[in-house]
Backbone as CSV, one residue per row, in Angstrom:
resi,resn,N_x,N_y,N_z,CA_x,CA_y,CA_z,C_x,C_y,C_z
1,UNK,91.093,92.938,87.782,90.574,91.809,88.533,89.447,92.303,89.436
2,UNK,88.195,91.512,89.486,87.093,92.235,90.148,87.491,91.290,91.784
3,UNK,86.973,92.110,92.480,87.056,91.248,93.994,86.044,91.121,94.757
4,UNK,85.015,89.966,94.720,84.400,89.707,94.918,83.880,89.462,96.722
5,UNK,83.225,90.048,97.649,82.963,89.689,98.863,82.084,89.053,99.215
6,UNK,82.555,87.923,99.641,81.085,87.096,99.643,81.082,86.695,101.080
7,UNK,79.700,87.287,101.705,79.289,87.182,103.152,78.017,86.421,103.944
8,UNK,77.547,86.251,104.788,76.011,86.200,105.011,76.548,85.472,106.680
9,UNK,75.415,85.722,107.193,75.320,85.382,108.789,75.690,83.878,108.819
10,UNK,75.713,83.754,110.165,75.907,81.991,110.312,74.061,81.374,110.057
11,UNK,75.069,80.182,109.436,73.661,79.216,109.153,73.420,79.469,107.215
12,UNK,73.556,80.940,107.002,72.999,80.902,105.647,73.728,80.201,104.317
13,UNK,74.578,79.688,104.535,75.099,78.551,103.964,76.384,79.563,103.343
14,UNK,77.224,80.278,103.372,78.175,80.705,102.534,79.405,79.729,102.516
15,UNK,79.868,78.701,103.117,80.648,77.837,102.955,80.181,76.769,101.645
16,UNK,79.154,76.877,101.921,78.748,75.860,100.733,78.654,76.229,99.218
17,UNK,78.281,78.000,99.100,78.623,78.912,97.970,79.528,78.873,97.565
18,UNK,80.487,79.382,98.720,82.245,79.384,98.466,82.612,78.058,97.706
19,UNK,81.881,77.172,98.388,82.267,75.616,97.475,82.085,75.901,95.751
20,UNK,81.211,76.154,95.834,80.581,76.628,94.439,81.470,77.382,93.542
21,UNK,81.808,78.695,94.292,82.485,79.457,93.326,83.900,78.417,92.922
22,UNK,84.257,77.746,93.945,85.868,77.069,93.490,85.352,76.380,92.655
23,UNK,84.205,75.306,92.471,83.607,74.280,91.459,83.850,74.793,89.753
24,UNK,83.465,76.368,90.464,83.538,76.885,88.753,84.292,77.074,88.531
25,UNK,85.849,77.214,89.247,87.289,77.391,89.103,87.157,79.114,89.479
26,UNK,86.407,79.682,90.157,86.846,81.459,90.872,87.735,80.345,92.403
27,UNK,88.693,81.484,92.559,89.766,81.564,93.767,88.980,81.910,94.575
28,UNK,89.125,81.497,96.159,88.545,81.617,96.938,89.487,81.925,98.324
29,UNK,89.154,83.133,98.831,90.436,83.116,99.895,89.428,83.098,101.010
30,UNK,89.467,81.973,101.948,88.708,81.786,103.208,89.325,82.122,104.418
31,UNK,88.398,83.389,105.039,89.220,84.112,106.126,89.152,82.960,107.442
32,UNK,88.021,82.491,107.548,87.709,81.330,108.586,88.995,80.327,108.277
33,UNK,89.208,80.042,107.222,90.255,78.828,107.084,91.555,79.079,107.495
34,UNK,91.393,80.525,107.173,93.115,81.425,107.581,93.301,80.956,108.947
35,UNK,92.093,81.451,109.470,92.541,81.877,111.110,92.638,80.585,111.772
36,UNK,91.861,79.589,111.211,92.288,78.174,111.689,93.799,77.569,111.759
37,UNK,94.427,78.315,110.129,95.678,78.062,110.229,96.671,78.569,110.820
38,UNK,96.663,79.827,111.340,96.858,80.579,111.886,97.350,80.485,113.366
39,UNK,96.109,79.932,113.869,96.239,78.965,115.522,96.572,77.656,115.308
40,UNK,97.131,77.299,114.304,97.586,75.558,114.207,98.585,75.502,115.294
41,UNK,99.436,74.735,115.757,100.817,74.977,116.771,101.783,75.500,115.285
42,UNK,101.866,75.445,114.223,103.146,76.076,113.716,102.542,77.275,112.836
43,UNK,101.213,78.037,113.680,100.607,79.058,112.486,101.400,80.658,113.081
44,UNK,101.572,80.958,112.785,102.087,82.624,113.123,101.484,82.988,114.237
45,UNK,100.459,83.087,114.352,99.802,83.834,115.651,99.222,82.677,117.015
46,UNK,100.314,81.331,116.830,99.704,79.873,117.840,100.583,80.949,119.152
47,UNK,101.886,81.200,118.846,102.778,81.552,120.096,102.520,82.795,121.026
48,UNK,101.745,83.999,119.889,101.042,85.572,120.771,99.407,84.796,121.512
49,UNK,99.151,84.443,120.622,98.030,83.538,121.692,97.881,82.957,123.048
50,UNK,98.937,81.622,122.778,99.601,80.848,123.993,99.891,82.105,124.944
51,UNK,101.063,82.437,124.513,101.028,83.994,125.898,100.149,84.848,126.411
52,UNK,99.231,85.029,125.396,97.930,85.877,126.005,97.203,85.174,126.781
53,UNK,96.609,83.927,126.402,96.186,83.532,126.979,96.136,81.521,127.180
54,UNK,96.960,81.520,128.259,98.049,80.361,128.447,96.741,79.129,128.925
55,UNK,95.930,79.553,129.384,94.741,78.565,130.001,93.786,77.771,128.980
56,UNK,94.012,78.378,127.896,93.399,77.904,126.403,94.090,76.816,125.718
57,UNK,95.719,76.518,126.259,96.504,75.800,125.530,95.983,73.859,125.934
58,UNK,95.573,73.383,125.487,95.341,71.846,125.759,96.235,70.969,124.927
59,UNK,96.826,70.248,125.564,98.180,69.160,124.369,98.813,69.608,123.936
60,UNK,98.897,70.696,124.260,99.964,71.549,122.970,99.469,72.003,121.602
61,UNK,97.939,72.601,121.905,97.171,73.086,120.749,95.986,73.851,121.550
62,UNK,95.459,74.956,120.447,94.506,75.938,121.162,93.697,75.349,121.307
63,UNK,92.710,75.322,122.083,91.518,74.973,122.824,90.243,75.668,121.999
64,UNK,90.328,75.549,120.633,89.020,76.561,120.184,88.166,76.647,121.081
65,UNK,87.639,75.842,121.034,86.044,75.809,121.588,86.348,76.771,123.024
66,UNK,87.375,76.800,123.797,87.263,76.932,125.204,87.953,78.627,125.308
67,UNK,88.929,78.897,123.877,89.109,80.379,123.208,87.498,80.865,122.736
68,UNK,86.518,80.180,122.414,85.427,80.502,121.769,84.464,81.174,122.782
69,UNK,84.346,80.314,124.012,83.639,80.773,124.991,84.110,82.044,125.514
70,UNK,85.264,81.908,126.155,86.327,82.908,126.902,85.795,84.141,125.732
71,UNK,85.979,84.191,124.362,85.306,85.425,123.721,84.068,85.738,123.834
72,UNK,83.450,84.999,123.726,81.926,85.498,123.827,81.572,85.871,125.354
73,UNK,82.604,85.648,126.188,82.024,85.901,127.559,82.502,87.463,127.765
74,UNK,83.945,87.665,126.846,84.298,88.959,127.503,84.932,89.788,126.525
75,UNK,84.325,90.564,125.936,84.440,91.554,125.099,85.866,91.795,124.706
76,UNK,86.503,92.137,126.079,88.289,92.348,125.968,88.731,91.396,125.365
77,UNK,88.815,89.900,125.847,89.089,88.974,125.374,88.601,88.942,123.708
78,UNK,88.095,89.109,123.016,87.341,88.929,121.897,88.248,89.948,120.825
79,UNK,88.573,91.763,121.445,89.554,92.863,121.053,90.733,92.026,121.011
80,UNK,90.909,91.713,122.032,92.774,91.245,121.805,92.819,90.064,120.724
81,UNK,91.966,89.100,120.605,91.992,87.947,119.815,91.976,88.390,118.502
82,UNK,91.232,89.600,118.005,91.099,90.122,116.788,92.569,91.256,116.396
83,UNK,92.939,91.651,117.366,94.054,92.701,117.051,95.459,91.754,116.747
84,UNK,95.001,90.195,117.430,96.257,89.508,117.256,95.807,88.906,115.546
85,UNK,94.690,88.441,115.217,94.510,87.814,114.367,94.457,88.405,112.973
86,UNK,93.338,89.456,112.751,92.949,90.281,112.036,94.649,90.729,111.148
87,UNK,94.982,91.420,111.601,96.351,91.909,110.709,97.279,90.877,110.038
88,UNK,96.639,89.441,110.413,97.827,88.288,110.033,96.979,87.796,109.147
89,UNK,95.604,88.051,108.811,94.374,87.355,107.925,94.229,88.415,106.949
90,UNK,94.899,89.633,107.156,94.795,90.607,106.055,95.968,90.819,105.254
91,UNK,96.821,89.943,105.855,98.385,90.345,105.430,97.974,88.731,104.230
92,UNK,97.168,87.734,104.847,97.119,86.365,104.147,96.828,86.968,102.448
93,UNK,95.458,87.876,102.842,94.519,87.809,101.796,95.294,88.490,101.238
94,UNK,96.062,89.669,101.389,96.703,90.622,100.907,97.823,90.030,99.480
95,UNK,98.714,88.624,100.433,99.047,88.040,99.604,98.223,86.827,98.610
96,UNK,96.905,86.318,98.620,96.078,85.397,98.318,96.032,86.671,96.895
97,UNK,95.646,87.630,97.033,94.911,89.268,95.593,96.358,88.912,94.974
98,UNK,97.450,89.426,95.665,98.519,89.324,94.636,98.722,88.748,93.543
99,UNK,98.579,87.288,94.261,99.248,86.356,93.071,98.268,85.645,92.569
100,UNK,96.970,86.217,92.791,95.681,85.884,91.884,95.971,87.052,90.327
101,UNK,96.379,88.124,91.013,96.490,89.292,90.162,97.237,89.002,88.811
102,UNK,98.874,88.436,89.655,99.824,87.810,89.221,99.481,86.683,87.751
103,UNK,98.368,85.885,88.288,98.069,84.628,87.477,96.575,85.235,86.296
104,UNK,96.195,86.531,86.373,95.754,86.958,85.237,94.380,86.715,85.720
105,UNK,94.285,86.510,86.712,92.427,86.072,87.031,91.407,87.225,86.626
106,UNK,90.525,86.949,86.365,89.191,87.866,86.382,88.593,88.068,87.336
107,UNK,88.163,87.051,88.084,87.511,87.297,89.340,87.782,86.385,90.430
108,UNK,88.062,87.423,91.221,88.346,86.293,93.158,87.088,86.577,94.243
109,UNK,87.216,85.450,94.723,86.515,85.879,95.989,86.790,85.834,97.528
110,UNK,86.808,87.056,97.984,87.050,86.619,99.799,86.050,86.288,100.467
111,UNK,85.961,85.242,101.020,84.845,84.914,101.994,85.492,85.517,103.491
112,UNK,84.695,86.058,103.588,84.754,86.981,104.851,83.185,86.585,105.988
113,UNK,83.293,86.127,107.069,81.833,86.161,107.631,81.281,87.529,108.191
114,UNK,82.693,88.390,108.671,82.328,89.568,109.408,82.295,90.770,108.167
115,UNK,82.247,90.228,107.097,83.155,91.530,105.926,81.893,93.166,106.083
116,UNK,81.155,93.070,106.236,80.241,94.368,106.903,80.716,95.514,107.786
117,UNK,80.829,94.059,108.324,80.778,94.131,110.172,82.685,94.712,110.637
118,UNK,83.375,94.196,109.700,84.783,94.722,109.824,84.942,95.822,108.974
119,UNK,84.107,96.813,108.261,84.380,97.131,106.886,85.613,96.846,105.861
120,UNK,85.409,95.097,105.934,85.837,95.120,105.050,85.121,94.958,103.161
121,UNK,84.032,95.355,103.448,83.288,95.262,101.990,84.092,96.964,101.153
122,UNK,85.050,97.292,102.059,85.934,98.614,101.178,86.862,98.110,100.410
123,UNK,86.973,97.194,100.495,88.325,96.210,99.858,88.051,95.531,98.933
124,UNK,86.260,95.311,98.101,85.393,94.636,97.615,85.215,95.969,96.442
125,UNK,84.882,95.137,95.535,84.409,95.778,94.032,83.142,95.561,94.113
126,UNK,82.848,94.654,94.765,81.464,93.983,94.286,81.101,93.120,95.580
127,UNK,79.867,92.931,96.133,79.338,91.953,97.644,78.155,91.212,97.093
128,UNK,78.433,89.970,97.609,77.351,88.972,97.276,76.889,88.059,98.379
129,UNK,76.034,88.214,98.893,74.975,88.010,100.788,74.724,86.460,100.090
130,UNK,74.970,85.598,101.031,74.126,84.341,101.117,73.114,84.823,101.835
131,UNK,71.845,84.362,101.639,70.688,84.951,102.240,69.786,83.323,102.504
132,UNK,69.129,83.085,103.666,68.024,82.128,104.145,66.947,82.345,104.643
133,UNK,65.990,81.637,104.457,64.930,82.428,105.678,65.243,82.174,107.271
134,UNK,64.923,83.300,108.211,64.965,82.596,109.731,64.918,81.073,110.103
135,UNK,64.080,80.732,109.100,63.925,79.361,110.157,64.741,78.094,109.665
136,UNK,65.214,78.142,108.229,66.015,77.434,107.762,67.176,77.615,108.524
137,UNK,68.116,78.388,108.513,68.766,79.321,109.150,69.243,78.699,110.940
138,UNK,67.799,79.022,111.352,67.854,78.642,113.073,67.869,76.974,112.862
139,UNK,67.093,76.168,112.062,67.561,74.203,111.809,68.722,74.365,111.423
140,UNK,69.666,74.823,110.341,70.898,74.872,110.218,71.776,74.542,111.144
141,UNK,71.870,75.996,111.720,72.631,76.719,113.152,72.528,75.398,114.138
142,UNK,71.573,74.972,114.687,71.119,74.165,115.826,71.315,73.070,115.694
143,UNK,71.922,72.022,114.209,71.877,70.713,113.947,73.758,70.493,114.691
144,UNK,74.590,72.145,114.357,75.796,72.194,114.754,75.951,71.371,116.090
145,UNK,77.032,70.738,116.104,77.533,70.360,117.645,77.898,71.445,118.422
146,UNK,77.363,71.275,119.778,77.398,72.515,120.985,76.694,73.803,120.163
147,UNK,75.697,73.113,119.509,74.760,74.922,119.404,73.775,74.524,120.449
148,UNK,73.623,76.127,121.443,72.546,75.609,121.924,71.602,77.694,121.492
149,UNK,70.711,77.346,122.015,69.721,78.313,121.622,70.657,79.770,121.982
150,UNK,70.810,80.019,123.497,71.627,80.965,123.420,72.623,81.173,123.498
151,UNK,73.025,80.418,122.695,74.934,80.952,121.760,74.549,80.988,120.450
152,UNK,73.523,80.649,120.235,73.153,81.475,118.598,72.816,82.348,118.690
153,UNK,72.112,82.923,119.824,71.175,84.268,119.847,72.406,85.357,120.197
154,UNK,73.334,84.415,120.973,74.867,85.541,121.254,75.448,85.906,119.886
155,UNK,75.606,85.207,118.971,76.365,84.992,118.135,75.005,85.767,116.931
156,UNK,73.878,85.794,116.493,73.562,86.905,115.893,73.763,88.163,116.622
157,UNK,73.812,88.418,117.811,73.689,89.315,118.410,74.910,90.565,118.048
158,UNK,75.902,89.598,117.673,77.228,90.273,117.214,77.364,90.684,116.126
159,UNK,76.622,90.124,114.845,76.227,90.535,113.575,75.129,91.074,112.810
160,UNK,75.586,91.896,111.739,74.503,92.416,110.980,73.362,91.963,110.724
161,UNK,72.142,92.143,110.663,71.010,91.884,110.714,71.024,90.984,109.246
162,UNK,70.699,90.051,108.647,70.681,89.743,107.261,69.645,90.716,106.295
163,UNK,68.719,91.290,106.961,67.836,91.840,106.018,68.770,93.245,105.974
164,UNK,69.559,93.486,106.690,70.644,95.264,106.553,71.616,94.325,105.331
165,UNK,72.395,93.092,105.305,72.988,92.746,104.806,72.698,92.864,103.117
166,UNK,71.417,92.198,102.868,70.713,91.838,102.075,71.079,93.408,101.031
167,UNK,70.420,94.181,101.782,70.396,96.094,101.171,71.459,96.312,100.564
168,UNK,72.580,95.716,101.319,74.055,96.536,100.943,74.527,95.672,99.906
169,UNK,74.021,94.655,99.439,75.327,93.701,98.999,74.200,93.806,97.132
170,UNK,75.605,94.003,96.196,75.718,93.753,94.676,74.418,92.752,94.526
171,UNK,75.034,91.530,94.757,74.060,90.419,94.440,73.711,89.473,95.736
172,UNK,72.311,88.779,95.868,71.896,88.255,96.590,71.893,86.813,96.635
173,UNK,72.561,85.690,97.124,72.689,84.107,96.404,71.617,83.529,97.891
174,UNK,70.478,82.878,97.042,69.606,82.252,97.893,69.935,81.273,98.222
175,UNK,69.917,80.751,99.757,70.454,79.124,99.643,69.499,78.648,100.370
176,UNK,68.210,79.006,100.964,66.798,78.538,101.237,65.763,77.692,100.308
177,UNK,66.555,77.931,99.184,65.657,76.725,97.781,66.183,75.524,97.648
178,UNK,67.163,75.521,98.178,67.967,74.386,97.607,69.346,74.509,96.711
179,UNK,70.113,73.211,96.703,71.792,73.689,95.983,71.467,74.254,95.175
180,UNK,70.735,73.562,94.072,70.579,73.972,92.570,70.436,75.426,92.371
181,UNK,69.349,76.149,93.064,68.937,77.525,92.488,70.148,78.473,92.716
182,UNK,70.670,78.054,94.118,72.487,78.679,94.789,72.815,78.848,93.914
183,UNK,72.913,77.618,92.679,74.526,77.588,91.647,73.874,78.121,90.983
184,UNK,72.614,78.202,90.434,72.440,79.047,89.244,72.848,80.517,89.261
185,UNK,71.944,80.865,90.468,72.396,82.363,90.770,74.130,82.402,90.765
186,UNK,74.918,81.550,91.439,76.085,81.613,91.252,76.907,81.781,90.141
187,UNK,76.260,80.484,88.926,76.907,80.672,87.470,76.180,81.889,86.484
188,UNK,75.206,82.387,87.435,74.993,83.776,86.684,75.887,84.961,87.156
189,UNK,76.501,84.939,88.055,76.972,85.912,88.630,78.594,85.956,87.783
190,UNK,78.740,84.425,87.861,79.806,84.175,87.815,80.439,84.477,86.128
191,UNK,78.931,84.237,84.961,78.785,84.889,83.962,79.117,86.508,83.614
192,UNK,78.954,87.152,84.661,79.197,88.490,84.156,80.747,88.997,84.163
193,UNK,81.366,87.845,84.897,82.877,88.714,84.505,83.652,87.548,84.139
């Protein structure tokens, strides 16, 4: 089974790839989706949270947005959120490979946003970068609710450069042309195994 890593900065569309690869029927294990589930009130890591940090809890559910800030403001905060999360999103995927393995697949893919940046592209056979230009990229980013200029500039600031990305990764999926050229490059990729 090949294992496919499929990454790229915010804005360059890899959610919408990921769409893609499931379209063609490849498995898709979404680390972003994990960790959402994760902090649900009945996800594994809602209750080490709540205790860490009790000021985040609103209704009886995490406060993303207000966990989101609190990280970007303070580094510590950001370590502990990952030491709680990280091992429960690797234990997910860990089981997501299994029983892909299990069901005879050819090829999976983890969407990972940090997969570089965590090394996790060691866990990868193969890396495939959504890639945009800057400025597509920065209209993207900015159409988001609560983007403002600098919490994007925080938030590249934390990740790999896309043109370092670009270097390292198997294959490159453009999503600056438009859907169409995405899927092609996609059902070519998706052709080789």
């Amino acid at each position: 089974m090949i294992i496919m890593g499929l990454t790229g900065s915010i804005g360059m569309g890899k959610s919408t790839a990921a769409g893609m690869f499931r379209y063609l029927g490849v498995p898709v294990h979404d680390a972003d989706a994990t960790s959402h589930d994760l902090m649900a009130p009945k996800g594994a890591a809602f209750d080490l949270i709540a205790q860490t940090f009790p000021d985040i809890i609103t209704n009886g559910q995490i406060d993303r947005k207000l966990l989101s800030k609190k990280a970007f403001a303070d580094p510590g905060v950001l370590r502990t959120l990952e030491k709680i999360l990280h091992p429960l999103i690797r234990a997910a995927e860990t089981r997501f490979l299994h029983q892909q393995r299990s069901l005879g697949r050819h090829l999976v893919v983890l969407d990972i946003p940090l997969l570089f940046e965590t090394g996790g592209e060691k866990r990868c056979d193969i890396v495939a970068v959504v890639s945009a230009p800057a400025f597509i990229q920065r209209q993207r980013v900015m159409r988001r609710e609560g983007m403002t200029p600098s919490k994007f500039s925080a938030i590249l600031s934390k990740q790999m450069p896309d043109h370092d990305k670009r270097q390292r990764a198997d294959f490159i999926i453009p999503t600056g042309l438009g859907r169409a050229v995405a899927f092609d490059h996609i059902c070519a990729i998706c052709a080789q195994f």
